[in-house]
N, C-alpha and C positions, 0 to 999 in steps of 0.2 A: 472480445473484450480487449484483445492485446491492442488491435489497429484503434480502439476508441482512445482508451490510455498510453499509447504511443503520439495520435494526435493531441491529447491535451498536453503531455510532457513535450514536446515538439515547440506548443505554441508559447509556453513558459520559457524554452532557449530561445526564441526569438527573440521575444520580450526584454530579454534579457534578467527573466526573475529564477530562470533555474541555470545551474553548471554544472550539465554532462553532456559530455561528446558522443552517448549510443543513448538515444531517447527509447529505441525499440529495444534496445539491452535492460535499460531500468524500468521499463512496464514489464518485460518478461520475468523481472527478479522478483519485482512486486508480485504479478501474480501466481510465480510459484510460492513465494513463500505464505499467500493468503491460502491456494489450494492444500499445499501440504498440514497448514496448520489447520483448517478447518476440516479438513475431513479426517481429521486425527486418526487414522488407521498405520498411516506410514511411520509416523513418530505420535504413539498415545499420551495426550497430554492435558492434563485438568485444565481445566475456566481461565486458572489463575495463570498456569505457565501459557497458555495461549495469547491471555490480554496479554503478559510481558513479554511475549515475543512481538507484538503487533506493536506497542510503546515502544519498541524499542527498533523495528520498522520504518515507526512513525518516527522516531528523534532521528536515526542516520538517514531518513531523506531531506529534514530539513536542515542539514549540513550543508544539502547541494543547492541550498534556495532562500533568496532573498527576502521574498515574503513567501508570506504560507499559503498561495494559491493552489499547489500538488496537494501540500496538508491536511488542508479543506477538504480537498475533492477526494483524498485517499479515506481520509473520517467518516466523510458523509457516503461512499461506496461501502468500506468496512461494516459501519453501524447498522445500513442495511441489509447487505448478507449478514451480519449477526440478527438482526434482526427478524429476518425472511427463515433464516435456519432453528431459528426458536432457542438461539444460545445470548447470554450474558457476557458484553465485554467488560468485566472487572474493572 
């Protein structure tokens, strides 16, 4: 996942719709932070603290971007491992 999500973050700095200088840094932050929150073993944590650390995931990457093309793509990968996992993103 990381090399998929490094190449879509990559083609956004091209673009010029995202601003970071480690594309393979911020897919890795991303997907530790989706693994550690979903498998909730490492830090146990209700529906509700999981959506609000993902909301809040979701707003500090759109800091680094001009439109919400990552957004999108972070939403629509999120929803469906929530999805696929049989959890509720709040």
């Amino acid at each position: 996942m990381k090399p998929t999500l490094t190449q879509i973050i990559q083609q956004g700095i091209d673009n010029g719709e995202i601003h970071f200088d480690y594309p393979a840094a911020l897919a890795e932050i991303v997907l530790i932070v989706l693994s550690i929150k979903l498998d909730n073993t490492l830090v146990p944590s209700t529906p509700e603290e999981i959506g609000e650390t993902i909301r809040g995931l979701i707003a500090l990457l759109e800091k680094g971007t001009e439109n919400h093309a990552l957004i999108l793509f972070c939403s629509a990968f999120i929803s469906e491992v929530l999805w696929t996992a049989g959890k509720v993103l709040p």
